[in-house]
N, C-alpha and C positions, 0 to 999 in steps of 0.2 A: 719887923714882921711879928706880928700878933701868933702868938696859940689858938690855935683851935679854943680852948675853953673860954680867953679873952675876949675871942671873935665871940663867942656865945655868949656869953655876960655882956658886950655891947649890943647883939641881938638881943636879948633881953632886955636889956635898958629902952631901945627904940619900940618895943612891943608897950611899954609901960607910958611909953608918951603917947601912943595911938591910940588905945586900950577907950580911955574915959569919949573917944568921938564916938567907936562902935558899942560902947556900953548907955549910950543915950539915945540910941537908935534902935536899943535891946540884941547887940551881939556880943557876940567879945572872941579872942583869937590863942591860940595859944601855941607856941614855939615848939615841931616836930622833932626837926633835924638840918643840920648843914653838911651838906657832900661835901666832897673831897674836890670840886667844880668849883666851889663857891655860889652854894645855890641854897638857898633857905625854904626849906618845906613849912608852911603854917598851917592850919587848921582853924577853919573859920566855924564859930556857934551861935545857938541861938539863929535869931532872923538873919545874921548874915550869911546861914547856910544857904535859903532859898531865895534870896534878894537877886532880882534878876541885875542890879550892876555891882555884883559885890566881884568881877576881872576888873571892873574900872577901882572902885575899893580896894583891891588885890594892889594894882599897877599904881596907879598913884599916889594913894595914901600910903599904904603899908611899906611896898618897895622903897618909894621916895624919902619916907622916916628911915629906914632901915640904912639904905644906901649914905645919908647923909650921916650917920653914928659909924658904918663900916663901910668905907666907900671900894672894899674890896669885892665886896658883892656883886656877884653877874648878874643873878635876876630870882626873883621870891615867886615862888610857884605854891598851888592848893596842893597839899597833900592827900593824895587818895587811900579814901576808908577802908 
């Protein structure tokens, strides 16, 4: 069983491999918080704030990297402003 801060440092690693797809679309994301659920808040910038598929962007880019570096993760949710 990973730490919390381990679990974060592999969330962080999975945000750096997704990073350069929404950075040439002109977004980029960046790592809020993980509950105590196992649920990853991100914060999406740039054009993927108003991109009308950035829940498809959310759900299967981001979650599906995320999930495969920490497969303990329930689900990657937008964090609200």
């Amino acid at each position: 069983m990973s730490t919390k801060q381990e679990t974060v440092e592999k969330i962080l690693v999975a945000l750096e491999e997704i990073r350069p797809f929404l950075k040439s679309d002109g977004g980029d994301i960046s790592f809020v918080e993980l509950t105590d659920e196992a649920v990853v808040r991100v914060q999406l910038h740039g054009a993927c704030m108003g991109c009308s598929v950035n829940q498809m962007t959310l759900k299967s880019g981001v979650e599906m990297t995320i999930k495969k570096h920490v497969p303990e993760i329930t689900r990657v949710e937008q964090a609200l402003n």
